[in-house]
N, CA, C and O of each residue as an XYZ file, in Angstrom:
432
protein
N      15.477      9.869      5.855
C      14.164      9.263      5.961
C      13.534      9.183      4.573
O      13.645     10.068      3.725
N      12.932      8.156      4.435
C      11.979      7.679      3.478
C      10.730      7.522      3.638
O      10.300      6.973      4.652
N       9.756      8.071      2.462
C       8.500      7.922      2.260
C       7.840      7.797      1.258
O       7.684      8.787      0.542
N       7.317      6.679      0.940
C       6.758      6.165     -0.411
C       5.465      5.798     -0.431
O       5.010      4.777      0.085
N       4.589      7.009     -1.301
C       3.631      7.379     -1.733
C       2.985      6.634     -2.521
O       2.712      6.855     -3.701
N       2.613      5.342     -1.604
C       1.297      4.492     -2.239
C       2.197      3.939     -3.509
O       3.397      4.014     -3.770
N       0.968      3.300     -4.231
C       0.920      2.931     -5.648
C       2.759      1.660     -5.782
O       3.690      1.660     -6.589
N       2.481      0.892     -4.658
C       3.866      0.118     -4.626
C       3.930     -1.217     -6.027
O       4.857     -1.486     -6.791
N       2.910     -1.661     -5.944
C       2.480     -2.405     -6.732
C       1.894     -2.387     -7.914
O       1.636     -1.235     -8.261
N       1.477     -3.461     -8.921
C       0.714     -2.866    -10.538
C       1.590     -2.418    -10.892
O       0.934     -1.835    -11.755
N       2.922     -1.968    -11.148
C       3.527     -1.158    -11.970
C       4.646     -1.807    -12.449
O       5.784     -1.337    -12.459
N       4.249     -3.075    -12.913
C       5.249     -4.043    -13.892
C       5.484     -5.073    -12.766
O       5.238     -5.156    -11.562
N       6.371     -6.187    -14.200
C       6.191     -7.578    -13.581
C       7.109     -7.899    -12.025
O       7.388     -9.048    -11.684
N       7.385     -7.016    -11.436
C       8.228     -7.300    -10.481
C       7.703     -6.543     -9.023
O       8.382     -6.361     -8.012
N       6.513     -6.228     -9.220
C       5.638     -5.845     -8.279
C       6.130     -6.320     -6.637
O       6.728     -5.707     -5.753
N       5.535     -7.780     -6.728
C       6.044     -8.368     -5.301
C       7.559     -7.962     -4.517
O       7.804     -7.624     -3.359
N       8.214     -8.115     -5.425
C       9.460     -7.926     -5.226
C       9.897     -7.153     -4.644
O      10.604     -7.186     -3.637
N       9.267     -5.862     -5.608
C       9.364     -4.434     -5.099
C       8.298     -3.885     -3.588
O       8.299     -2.790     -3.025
N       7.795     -4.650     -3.401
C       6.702     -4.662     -2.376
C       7.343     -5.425     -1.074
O       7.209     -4.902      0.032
N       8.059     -6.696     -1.224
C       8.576     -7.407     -0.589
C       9.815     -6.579      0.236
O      10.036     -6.676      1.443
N      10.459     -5.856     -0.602
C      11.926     -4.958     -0.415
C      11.826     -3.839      0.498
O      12.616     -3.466      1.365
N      10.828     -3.425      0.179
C      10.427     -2.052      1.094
C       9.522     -2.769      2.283
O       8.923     -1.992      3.027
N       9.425     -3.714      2.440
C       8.466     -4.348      3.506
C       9.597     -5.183      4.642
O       9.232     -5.365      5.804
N      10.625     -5.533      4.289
C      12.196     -5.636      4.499
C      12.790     -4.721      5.268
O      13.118     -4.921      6.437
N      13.004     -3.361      4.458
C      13.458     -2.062      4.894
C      12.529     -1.785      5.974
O      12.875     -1.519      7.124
N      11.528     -1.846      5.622
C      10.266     -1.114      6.691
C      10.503     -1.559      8.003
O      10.166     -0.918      8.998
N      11.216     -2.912      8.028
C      11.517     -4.020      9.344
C      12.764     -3.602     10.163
O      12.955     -3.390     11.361
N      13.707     -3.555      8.811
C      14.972     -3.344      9.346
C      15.266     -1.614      9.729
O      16.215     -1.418     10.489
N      14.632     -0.599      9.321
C      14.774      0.675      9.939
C      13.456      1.007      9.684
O      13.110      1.363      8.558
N      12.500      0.908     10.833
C      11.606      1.515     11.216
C      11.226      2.622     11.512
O      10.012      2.822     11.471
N      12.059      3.632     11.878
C      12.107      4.997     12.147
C      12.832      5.967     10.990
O      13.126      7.162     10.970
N      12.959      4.987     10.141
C      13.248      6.044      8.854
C      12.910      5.517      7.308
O      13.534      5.954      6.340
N      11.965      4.635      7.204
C      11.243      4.316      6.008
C       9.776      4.541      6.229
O       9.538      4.848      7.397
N       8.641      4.474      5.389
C       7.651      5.008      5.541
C       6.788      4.435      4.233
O       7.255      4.093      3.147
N       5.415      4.431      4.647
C       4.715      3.912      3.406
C       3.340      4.155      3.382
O       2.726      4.079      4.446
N       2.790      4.415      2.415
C       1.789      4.962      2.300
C       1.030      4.382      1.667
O       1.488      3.835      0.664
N      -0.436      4.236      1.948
C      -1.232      3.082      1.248
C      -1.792      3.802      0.029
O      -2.400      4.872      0.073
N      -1.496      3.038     -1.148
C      -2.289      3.825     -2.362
C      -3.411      3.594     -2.724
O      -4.007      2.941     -1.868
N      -4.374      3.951     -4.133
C      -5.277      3.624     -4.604
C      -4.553      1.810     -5.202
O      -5.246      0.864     -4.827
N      -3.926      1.633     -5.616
C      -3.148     -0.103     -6.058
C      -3.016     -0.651     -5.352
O      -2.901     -1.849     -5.613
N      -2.884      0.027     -3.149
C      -3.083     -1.313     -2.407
C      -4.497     -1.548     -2.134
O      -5.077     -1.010     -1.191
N      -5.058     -2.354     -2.961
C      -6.525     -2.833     -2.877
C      -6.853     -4.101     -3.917
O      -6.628     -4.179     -5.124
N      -7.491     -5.101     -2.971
C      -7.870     -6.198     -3.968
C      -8.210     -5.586     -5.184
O      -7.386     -5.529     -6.096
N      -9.822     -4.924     -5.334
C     -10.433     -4.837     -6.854
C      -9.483     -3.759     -7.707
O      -9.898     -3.545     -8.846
N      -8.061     -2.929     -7.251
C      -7.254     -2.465     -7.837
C      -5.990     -3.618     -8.665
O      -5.517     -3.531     -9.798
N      -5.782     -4.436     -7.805
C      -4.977     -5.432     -7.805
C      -5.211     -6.624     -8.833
O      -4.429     -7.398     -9.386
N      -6.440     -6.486     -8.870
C      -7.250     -7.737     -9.479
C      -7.590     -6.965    -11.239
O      -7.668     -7.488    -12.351
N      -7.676     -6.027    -10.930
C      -7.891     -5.185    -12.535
C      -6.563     -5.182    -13.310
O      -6.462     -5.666    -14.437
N      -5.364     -4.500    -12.512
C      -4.251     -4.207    -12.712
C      -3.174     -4.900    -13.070
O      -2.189     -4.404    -13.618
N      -3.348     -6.350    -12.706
C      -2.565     -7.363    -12.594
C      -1.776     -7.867    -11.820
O      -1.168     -8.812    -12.323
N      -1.363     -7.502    -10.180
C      -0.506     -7.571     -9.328
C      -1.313     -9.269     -8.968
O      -0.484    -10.179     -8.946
N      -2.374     -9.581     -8.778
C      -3.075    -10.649     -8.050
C      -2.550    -11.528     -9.247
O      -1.862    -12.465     -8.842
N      -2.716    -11.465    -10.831
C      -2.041    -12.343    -11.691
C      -0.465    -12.357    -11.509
O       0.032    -13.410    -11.906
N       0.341    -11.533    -11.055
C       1.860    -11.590    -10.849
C       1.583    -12.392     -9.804
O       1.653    -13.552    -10.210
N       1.275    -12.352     -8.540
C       1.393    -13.065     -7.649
C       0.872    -14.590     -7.467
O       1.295    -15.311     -6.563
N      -0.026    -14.976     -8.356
C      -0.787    -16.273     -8.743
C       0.037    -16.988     -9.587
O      -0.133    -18.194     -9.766
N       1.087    -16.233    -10.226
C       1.590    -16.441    -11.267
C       3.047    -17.121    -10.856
O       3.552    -18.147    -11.312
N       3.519    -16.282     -9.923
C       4.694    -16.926     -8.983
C       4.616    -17.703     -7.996
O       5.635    -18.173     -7.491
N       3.126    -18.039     -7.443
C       2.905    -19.445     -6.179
C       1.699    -19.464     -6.695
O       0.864    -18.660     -6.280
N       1.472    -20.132     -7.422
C       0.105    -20.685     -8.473
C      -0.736    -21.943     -7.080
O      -1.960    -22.078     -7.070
N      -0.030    -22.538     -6.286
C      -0.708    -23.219     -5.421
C      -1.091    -22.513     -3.909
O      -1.559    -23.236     -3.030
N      -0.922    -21.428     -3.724
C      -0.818    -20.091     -2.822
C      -1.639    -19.360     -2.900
O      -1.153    -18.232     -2.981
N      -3.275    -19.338     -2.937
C      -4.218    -18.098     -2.832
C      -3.908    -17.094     -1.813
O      -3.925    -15.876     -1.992
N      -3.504    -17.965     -0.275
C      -3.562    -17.291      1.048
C      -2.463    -16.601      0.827
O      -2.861    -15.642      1.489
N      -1.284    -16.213      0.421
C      -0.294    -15.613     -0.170
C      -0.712    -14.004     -0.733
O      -0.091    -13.019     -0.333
N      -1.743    -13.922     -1.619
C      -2.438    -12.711     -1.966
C      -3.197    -12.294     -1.222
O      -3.102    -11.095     -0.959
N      -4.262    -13.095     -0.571
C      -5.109    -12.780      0.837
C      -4.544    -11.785      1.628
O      -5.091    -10.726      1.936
N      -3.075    -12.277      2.049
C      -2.374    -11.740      3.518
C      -1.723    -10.784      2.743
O      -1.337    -10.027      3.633
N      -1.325    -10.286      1.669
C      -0.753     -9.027      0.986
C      -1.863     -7.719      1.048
O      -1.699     -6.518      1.260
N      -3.253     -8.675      0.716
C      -4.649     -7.223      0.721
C      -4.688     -7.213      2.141
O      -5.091     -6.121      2.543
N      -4.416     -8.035      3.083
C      -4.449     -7.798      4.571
C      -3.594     -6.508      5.274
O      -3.869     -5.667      6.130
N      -2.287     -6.847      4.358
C      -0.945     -5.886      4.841
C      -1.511     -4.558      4.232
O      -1.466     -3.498      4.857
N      -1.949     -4.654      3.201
C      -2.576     -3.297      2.900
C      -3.085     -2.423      3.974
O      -2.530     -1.397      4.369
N      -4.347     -2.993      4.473
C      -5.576     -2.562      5.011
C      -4.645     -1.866      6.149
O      -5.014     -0.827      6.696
N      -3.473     -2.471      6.455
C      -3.034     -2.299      7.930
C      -1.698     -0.829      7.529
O      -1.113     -0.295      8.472
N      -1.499     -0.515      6.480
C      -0.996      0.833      6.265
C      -1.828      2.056      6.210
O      -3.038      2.106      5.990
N      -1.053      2.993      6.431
C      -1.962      4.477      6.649
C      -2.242      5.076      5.432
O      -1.785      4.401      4.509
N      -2.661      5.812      5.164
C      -3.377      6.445      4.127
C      -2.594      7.780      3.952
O      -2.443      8.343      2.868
N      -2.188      8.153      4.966
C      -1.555      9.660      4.714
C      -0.468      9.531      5.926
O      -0.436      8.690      6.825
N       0.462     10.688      5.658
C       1.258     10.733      6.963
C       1.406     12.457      6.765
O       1.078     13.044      5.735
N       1.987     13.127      8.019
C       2.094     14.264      8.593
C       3.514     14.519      9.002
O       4.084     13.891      9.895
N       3.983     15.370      8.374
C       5.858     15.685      8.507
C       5.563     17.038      9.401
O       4.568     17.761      9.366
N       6.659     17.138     10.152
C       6.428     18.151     11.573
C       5.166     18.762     11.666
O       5.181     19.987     11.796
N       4.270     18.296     11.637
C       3.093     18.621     11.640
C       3.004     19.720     10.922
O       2.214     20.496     11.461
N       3.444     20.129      9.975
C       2.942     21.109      8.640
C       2.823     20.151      7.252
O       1.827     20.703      6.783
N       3.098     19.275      6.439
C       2.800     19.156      5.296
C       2.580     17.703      5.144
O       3.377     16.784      5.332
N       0.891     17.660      4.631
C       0.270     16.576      4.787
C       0.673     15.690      3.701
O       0.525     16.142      2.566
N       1.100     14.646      3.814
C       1.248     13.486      2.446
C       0.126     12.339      2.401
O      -0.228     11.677      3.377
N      -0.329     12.233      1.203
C      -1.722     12.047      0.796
C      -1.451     11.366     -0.375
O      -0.665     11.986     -1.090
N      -1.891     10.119     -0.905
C      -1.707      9.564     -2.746
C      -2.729     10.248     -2.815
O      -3.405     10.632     -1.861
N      -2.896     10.427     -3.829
C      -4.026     11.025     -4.604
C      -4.703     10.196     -5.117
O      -5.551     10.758     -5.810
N      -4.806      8.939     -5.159
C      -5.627      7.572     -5.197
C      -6.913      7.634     -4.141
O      -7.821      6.804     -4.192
N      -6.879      8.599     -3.288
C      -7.901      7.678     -2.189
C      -9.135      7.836     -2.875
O      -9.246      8.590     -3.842
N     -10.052      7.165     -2.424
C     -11.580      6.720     -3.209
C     -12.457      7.879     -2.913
O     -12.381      8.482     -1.842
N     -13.255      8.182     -3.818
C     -14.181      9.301     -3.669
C     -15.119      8.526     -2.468
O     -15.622      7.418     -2.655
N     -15.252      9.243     -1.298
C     -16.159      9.038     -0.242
C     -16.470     10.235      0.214
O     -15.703     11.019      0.773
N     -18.213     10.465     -0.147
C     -18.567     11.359      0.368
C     -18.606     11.883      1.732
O     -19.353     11.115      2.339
N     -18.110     12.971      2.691
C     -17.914     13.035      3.393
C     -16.472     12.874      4.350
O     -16.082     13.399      5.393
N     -16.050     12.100      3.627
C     -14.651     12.140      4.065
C     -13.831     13.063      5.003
O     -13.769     14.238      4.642
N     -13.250     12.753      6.047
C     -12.577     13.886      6.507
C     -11.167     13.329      7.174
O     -10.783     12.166      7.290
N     -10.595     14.445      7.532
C      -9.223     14.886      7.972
C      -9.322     13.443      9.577
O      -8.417     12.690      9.934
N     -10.415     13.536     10.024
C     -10.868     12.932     11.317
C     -10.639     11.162     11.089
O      -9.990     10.353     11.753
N     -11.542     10.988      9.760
C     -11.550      9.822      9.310
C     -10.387      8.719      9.139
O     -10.262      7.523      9.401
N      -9.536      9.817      8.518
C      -8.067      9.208      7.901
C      -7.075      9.143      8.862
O      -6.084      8.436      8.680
N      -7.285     10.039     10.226
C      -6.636      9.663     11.274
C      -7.108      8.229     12.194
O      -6.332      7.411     12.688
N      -8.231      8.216     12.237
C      -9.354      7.119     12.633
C      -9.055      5.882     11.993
O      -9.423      4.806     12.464
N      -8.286      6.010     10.749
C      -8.192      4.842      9.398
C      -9.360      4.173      9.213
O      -9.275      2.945      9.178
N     -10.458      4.687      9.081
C     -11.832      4.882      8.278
C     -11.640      3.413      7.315
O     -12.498      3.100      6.489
């Protein structure tokens, strides 16, 4: 089993690719890949970082293309839970006051 701790994207010019591949895997074995939403899956992360210019950059006539990538985001978890003892967490998530254990199960 596999689990990959956020931050898929922004981290050089082959971003999509690498985003695309594990989104592939994620399809083809579902019960043993895993993914975790980072502080980089987020438009105003994306848009600072350069992933929204990689992707503008490779379908320059394609906005809705980046749209439905910050969409796929929103729709990953934030943390996951291995036999219910050891919590996996990026360390990206956004300072929100109040925040809790409740929330992130809730996907807040």
């Amino acid at each position: 089993m596999y689990l990959f701790n956020g931050d898929i994207v922004d981290k050089g010019p082959r971003s999509l690719e690498c985003l695309l591949l594990l989104l592939a895997y994620k399809l083809a074995y579902p019960y043993y890949v895993f993914i975790n939403r980072g502080n980089h899956e987020s438009s105003l992360i994306n848009a600072r970082h350069g992933f929204q210019q990689e992707v503008m950059h490779k379908y320059p006539e394609d906005f809705f293309l980046f749209e439905f990538i910050g969409d796929i985001f929103k729709w990953m978890p934030v943390a996951h839970l291995i036999n219910n003892k050891i919590f996996v967490v990026h360390g990206g998530l956004p300072n929100i006051s109040g925040l809790t254990l409740g929330d992130i199960r809730d996907k807040r």
